[in-house]
N, C-alpha and C positions, 0 to 999 in steps of 0.2 A: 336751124330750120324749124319750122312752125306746124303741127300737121293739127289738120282741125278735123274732126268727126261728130255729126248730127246721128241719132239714133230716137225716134218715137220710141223704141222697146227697152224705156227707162226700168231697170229694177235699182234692187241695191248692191249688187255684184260692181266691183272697180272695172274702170277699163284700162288695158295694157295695151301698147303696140311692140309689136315682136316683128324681126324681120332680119336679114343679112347684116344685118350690124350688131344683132344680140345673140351669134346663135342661134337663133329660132324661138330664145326660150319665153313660153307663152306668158309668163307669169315671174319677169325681170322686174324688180322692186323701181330699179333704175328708172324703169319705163312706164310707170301709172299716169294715167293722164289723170287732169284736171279740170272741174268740173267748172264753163263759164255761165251754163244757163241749164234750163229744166234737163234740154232733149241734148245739149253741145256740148263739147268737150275736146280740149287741148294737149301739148304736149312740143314743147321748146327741147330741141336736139342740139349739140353744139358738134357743126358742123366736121369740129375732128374726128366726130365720133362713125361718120357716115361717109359709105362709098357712094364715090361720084353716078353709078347706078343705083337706084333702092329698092328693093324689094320688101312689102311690108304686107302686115295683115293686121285684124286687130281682136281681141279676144275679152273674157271674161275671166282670166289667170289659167285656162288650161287648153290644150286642145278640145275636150269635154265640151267647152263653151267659146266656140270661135264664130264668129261670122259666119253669116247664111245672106242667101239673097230671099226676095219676098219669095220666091215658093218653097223656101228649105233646101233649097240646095246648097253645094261647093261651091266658095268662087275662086277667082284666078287669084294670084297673088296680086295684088297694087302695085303700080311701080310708079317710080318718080326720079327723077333728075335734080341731086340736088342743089341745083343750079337754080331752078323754081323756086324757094325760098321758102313756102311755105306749101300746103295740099288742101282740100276741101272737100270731104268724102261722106259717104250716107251708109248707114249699116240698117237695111230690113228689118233683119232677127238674127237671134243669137239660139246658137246649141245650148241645152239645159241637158248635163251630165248625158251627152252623145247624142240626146234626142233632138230634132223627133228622127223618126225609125221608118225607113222605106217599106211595105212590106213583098215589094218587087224583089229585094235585097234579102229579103230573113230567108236561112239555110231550109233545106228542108229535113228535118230530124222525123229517123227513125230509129222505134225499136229493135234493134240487134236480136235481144232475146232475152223472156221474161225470168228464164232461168237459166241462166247460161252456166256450163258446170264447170267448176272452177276444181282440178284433178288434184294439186295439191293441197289444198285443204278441204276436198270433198263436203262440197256447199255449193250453193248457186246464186247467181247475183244476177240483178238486172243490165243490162249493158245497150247504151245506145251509139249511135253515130247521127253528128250534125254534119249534112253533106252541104256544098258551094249551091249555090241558088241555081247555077247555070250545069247544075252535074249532070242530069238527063239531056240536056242539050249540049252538051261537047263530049269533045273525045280526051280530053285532059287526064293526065295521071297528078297526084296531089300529096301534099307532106298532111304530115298526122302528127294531132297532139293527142297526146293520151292522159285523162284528167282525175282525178279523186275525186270523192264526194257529188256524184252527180246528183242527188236528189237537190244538194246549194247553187247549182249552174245555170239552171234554165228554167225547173219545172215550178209551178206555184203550189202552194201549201207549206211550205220551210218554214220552221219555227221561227227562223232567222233571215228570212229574206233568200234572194239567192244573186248572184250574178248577173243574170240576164245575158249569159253569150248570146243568145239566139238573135236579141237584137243587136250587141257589137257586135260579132259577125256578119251581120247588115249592114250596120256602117262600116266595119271595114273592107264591103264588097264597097259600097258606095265610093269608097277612094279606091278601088283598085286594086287592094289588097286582099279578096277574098279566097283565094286560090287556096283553103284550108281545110282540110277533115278534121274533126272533133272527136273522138271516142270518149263517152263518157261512163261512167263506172263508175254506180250507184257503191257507195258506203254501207258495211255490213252490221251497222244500229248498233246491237249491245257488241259486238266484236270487232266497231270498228278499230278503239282504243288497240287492241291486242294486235291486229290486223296492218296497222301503222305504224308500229313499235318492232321493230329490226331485232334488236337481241338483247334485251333487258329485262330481267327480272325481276330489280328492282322496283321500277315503272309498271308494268303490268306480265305477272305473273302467264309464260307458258304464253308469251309474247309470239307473233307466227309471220311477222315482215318480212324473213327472207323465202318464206311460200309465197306472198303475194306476192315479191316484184317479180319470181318466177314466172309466178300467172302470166303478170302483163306479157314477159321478153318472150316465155317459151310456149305461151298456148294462148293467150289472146289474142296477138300480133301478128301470128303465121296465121292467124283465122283469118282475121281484118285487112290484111295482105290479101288472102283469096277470095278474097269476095267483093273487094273494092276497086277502083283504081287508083292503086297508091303510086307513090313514091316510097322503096321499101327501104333504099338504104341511108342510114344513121346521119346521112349528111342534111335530112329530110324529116326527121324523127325527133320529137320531142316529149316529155313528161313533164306534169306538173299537179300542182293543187296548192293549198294552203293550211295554216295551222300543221298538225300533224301529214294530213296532205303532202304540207310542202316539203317535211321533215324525212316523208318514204320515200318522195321522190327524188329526196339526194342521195339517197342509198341506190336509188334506182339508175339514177345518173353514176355513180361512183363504180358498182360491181357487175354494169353494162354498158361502159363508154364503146363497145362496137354494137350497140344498138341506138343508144341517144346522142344525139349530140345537139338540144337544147332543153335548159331547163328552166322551167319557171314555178320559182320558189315565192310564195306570197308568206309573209307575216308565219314563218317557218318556227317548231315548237322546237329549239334548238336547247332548252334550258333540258330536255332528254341528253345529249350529247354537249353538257356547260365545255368539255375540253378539245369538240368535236372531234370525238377521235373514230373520224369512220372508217370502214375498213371499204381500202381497196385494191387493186390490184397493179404490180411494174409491168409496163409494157416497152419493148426494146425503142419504139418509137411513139411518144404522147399521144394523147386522142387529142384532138382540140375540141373543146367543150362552149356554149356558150351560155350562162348562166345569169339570167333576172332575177335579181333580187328586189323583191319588197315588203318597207316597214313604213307602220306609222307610229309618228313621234308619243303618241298617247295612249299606246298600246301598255300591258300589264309585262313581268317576267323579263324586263329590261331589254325589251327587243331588237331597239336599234342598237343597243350596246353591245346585245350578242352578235347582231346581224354585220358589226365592226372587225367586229374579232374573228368570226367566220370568212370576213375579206384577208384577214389579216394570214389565216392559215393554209388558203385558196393558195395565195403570194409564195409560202413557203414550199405548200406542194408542186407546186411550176418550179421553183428554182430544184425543189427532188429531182424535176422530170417526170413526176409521176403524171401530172395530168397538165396541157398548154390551157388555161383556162383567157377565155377575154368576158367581163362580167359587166354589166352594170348593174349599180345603185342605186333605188327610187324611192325617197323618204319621203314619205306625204307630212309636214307637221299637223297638219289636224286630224290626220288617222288613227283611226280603234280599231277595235280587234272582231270587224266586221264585213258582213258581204258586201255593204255600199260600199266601202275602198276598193277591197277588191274587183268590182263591178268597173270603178271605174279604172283601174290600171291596165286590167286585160286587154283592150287594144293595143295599149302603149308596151305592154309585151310583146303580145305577138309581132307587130309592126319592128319592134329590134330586133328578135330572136327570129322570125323567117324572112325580113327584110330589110336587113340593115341599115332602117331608117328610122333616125331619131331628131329630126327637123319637120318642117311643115309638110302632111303627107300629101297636102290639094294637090298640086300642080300636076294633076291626070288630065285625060282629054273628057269632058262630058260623055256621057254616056247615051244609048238612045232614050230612055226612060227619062232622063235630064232634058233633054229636049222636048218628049215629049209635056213634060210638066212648064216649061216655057210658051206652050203651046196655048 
């Protein structure tokens, strides 16, 4: 079968078609089309390969960059019979790394508190929450992630760039998915090192990690519970960050499985723990945990090698019993040791770990704001 796609919004990005015969996966080698003319582009399918239904989409190798119609919106998924023999389709525009960004859809963040006093290590840090777009307007209770390094997340001036949740967070209200609280917890500068670092002296002398994930479990969380509308219990609850970030918050996952039970580990500074030997605790019946992991292939301190072996240890702990872990894997090969990757994986996080969706997330119903912009 033959699918042909016309697009004006020629870059130099490849095109894929992803759909019920791949997986979903955006960015299948199998599936690059080929280019017949300026704006056109093909892609011959052997029909073994395709159910007599098709469902497809077409992309720029990631959900990041999938099809849009002229006003930026979601479209439905394409469907075809592959009885048809061939398709003849029009793509408007394309997503560039999530964008563009509704601002109908951006959370509304506020500051928590400019000094909020952290009891165990008697200091104070700034602390925010990025609330759902629609929080003032419903009566919704909502899961919570609780994040590292917020000055990297959202805010501008980062030496390094930062994430940009405020605007995934938009997009993944935009598919549907927005049903999130964000706690963010700015990084404590020259102490964040110390602050990160669990129990190691070697690494950083008078090390103080097991006060902070205190913090989070036993005095940030029963705050953020009382003042919010949460979802308070662990089924609804997750931790994360990156680098070092991602490295507390498996300590944080591991010696509070009855408070998280998701974790998202980014580009984790695991060469601290080369034998991971972290400490956790038997419980007569598992937690089940659910754990994201991400690297990229370009990174320094042999990351994805570590980040192999860390799967490898995960495995042995489950057969302990000590912890039911279900994890995935997400290796960017053109990844460094940066907030762009990061920026861009964070949907494709959350979207597994609060919604066990790791195929095409469109097929919601339009929204009113989608309609209105049809208008």
């Amino acid at each position: 079968m033959r699918f042909n796609v016309s697009s004006e919004a020629v870059d130099d990005r490849e095109i894929y078609i992803t759909g019920n015969f791949n997986n979903w996966n955006p960015k299948d080698r199998a599936f690059q089309l080929k280019q017949s003319d300026h704006d056109t582009f093909f892609i011959e399918i052997d029909d073994e390969a395709l159910p007599e239904k098709i469902e497809y989409k077409f992309t720029k190798g990631g959900w990041e960059n999938v099809e849009l119609d002229a006003y930026g919106n979601i479209t439905p998924n394409r469907k075809a019979e592959k009885s048809q023999g061939q398709t003849a389709d029009i793509v408007e525009k394309w997503r560039l790394n999530w964008g563009p960004f509704k601002e109908e859809f951006f959370p509304t963040v506020e500051l928590i508190s400019e000094n909020f006093y952290i009891p165990q290590l008697d200091r104070y840090r700034k602390v925010w929450a990025l609330l759902p777009y629609d929080y003032e307007t419903s009566d919704k209770s909502y899961p919570v992630l609780y994040l590292q390094d917020a000055q990297n997340l959202f805010n501008g001036g980062s030496a390094f760039g930062n994430w940009q949740i405020d605007k995934k967070l938009s997009i993944l209200a935009e598919y549907g998915r927005g049903d999130l609280i964000v706690i963010a917890i700015e990084h404590g500068s020259e102490e964040r090192i110390n602050e990160y670092i669990f129990d190691n002296n070697t690494v950083a002398k008078n090390s103080e990690g097991k006060k902070y994930i205190r913090f989070i479990a036993d005095t940030l969380k029963p705050y953020v519970d009382s003042v919010y509308r949460t979802k308070k219990e662990r089924e609804f609850t997750g931790i994360g960050g990156s680098s070092l970030g991602g490295l507390i918050s498996i300590y944080s996952g591991f010696l509070y499985p009855e408070v998280y039970s998701k974790l998202m580990i980014f580009s984790p500074s695991l060469w601290v723990e080369p034998n991971n030997n972290f400490p956790m605790f038997s419980y007569t019946v598992p937690y089940k945990t659910k754990v994201y992991i991400y690297g990229g292939d370009k990174e320094g301190s042999n990351m994805v090698q570590r980040i192999r072996v860390f799967e490898e240890k995960m495995k042995k702990w489950e057969e302990q019993k000590l912890f039911d872990f279900e994890f995935r894997t997400s290796i960017n090969e053109e990844g460094t040791h940066n907030e762009f990757y990061w920026s861009q994986e964070f949907p494709k996080a959350v979207e597994w770990l609060f919604y066990d969706n790791i195929e095409n997330p469109a097929e919601v119903s339009p929204t009113i704001q989608e309609y209105e912009a049809n208008d």
